[in-house]
C-alpha positions as CSV (number, residue, x, y, z in Angstrom):
1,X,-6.5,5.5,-57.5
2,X,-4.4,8.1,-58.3
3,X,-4.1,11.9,-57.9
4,X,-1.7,14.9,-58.4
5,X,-1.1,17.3,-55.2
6,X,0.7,20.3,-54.6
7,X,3.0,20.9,-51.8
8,X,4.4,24.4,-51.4
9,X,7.5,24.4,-49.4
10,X,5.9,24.8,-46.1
11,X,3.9,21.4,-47.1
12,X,7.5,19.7,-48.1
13,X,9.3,20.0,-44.8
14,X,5.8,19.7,-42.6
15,X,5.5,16.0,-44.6
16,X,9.2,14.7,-44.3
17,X,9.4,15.4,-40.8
18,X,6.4,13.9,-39.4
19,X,7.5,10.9,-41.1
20,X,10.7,11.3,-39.4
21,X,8.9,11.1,-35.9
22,X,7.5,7.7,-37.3
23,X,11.1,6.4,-39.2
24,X,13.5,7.2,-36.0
25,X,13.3,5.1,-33.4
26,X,13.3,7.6,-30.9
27,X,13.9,5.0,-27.6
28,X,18.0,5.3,-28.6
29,X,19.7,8.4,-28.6
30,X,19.1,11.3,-31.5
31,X,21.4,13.8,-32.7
32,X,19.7,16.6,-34.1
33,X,21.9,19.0,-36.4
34,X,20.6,22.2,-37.1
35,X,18.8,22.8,-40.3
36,X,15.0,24.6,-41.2
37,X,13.4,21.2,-41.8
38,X,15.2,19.7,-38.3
39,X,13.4,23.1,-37.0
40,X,10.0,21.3,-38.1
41,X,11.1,18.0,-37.1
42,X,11.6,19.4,-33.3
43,X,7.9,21.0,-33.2
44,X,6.4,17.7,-34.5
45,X,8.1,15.7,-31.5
46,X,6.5,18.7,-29.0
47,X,10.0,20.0,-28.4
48,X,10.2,23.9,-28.3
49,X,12.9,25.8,-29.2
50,X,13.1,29.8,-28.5
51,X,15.2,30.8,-31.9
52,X,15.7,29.6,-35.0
53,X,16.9,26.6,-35.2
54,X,19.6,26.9,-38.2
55,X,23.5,27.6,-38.3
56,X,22.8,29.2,-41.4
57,X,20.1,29.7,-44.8
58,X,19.5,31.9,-47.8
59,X,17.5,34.9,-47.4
60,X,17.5,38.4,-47.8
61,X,18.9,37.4,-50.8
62,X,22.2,36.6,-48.6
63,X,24.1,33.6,-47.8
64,X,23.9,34.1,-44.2
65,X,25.1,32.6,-40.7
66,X,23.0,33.0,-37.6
67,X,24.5,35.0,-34.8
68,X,21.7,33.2,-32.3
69,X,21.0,29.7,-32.1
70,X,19.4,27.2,-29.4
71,X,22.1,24.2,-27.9
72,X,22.0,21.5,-29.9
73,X,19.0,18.8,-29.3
74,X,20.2,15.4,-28.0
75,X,17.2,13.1,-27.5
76,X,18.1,9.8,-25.4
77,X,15.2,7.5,-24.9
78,X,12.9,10.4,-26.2
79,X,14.1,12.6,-23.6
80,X,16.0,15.7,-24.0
81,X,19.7,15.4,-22.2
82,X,22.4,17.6,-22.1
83,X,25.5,16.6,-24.0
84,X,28.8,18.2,-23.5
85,X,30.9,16.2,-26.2
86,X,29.6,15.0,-29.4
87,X,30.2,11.0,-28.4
88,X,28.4,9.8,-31.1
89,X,27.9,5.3,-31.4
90,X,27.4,3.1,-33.8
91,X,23.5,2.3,-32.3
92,X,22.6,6.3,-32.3
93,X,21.1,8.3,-34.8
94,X,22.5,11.5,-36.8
95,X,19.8,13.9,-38.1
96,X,21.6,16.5,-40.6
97,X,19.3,18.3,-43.5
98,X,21.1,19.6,-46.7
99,X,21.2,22.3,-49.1
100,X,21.4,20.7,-52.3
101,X,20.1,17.4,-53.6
102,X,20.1,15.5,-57.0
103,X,19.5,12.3,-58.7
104,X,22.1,9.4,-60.4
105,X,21.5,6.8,-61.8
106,X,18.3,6.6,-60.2
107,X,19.9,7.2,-56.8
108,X,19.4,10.3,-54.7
109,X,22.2,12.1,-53.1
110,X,22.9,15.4,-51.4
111,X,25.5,18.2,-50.1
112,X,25.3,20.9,-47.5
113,X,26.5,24.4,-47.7
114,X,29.5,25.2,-45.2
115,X,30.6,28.8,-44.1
116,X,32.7,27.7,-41.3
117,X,36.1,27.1,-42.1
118,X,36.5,24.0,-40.2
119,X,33.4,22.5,-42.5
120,X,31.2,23.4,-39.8
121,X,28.8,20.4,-38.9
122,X,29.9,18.5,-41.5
123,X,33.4,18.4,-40.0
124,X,32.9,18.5,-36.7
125,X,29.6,16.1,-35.8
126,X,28.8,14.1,-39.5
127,X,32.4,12.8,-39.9
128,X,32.7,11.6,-36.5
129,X,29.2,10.1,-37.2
130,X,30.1,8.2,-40.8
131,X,33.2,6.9,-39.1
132,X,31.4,5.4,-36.5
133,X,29.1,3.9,-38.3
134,X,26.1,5.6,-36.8
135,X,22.4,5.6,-38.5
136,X,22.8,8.8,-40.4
137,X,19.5,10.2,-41.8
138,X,19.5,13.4,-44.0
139,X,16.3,15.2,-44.5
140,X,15.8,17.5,-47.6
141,X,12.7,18.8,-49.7
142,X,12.8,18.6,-54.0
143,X,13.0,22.3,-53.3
144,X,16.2,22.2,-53.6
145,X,16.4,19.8,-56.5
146,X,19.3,20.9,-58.9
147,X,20.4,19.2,-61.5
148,X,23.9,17.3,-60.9
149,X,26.6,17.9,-57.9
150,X,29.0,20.9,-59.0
151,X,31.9,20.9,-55.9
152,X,32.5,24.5,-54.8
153,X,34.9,25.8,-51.9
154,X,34.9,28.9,-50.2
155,X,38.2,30.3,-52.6
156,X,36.2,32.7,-54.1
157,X,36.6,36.5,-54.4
158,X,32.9,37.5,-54.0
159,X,30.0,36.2,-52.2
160,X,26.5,37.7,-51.7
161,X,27.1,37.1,-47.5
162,X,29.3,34.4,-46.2
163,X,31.6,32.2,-48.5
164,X,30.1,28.5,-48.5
165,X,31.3,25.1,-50.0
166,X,29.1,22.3,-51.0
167,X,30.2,19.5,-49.0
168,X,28.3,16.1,-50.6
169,X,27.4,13.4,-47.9
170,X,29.1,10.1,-48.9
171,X,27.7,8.4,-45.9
172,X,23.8,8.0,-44.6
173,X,19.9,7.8,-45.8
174,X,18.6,10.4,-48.1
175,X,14.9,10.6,-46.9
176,X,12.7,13.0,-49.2
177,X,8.7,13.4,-50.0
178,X,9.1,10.5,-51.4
179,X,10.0,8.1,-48.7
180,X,7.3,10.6,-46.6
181,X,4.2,10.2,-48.6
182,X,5.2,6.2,-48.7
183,X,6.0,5.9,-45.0
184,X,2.6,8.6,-43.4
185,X,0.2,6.9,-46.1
186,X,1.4,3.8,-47.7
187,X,1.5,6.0,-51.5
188,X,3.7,5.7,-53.9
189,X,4.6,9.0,-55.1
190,X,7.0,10.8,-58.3
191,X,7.4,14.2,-58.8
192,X,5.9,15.6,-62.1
193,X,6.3,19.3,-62.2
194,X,7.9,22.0,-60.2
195,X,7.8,25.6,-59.6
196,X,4.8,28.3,-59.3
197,X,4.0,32.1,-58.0
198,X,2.3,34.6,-55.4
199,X,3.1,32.3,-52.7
200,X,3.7,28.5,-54.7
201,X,7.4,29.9,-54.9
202,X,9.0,26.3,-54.6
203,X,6.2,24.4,-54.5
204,X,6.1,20.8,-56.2
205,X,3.3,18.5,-57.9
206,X,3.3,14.8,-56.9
207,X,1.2,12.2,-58.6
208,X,0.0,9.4,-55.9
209,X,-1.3,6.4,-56.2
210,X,-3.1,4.7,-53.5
211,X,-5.9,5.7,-51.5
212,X,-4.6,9.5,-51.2
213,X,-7.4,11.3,-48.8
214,X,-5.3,11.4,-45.7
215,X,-2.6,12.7,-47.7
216,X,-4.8,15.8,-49.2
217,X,-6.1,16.2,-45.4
218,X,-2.3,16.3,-44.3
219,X,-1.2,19.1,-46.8
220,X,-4.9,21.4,-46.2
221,X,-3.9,20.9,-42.3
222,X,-0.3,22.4,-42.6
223,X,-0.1,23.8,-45.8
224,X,-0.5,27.5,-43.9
225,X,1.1,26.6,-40.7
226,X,4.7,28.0,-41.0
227,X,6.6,27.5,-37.4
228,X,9.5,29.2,-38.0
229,X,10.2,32.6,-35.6
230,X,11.3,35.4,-36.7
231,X,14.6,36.0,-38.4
232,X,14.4,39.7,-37.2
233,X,18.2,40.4,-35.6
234,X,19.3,36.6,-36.0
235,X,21.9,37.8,-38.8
């Protein structure tokens, strides 16, 4: 059987990270970078977090940094602890989401924008995480599908908000839709179309195959519920 559904963006990152909360194996410790979908991933494990959890996004047609944020999450054994230094190991998981992500060669890879000097995340927590050969999983949505990797750096003499470069992940699992639809309901999925208005903004149409009614279930259940507070005086 087969059958084409549409996922607006809400859809997208309410998919990929209940999958997560099925993919991680959440009795080792869990790293959670910040990041819109990782903000999704935390309410689908029952964790609550006050503010937004992002270091930055695009919106208000700015490229913007978030002067509030919660503490990072650290999950150990599916309970939350409190981590002063980032001591990442080889046996513990690294969840970071992206900003950009793009196909070779039949491969998928991504980058993630950086506004801090230092690389932000990237530098501070992911390279510390590749080098030690920890399980790195990066989350991202085919809504921000572009078509090839274009390096950038923040030497430029205008930005709309903060200066960013696209840092591209040489290290860890690119897990889209894709590996979602396969690992909640057993489909194999592609993406056929993109795109739409008054409210589809971003929205994608994957073709299924497979015995899809739990699937179209999933996306009628969440397809409205956006979880994200409000960005009101976080910028």
């Amino acid at each position: 059987m087969k059958a084409q559904l549409i996922l607006n963006v809400n859809v997208q990152k309410h998919l990929i990270a209940k999958a997560l909360t099925k993919y991680i194996d959440f009795n080792k410790r869990v790293y959670i970078a910040y990041g819109s979908l990782n903000h999704y991933l935390l309410y689908h494990l029952g964790v609550n977090v006050k503010d937004l959890y992002v270091a930055g996004c695009f919106t208000n047609n700015k490229l913007n940094v978030t002067a509030l944020r919660p503490e990072p999450v650290v999950l150990d054994n599916k309970r939350l602890v409190d981590i002063k230094e980032f001591d990442i190991k080889k046996n513990d998981y690294f969840i970071k989401g992206a900003n950009a992500l793009w196909y070779e060669n039949g491969k998928k890879y991504a980058a993630i924008a950086a506004a801090d000097e230092n690389g932000g995340t990237f530098g501070n927590f992911y390279i510390k995480a590749a080098c030690r050969g920890a399980r790195v999983i990066i989350p991202v949505n085919h809504e921000k599908l572009i078509p090839f990797y274009v390096s950038s750096t923040q030497n430029v003499d205008f930005a709309m908000g903060s200066k960013i470069a696209m840092l591209k992940f040489f290290y860890g699992e690119v897990f889209t839709e894709i590996e979602a639809f396969r690992m909640l309901f057993s489909l194999k999925a592609k993406i056929i179309a993109a795109g739409g208005i008054f409210g589809n903004e971003g929205s994608i149409v994957v073709e299924v195959e497979g015995d899809y009614k739990k699937a179209v279930d999933f996306i009628n259940e969440y397809k409205d519920k956006n979880i994200l507070p409000s960005s009101e005086f976080l910028f």
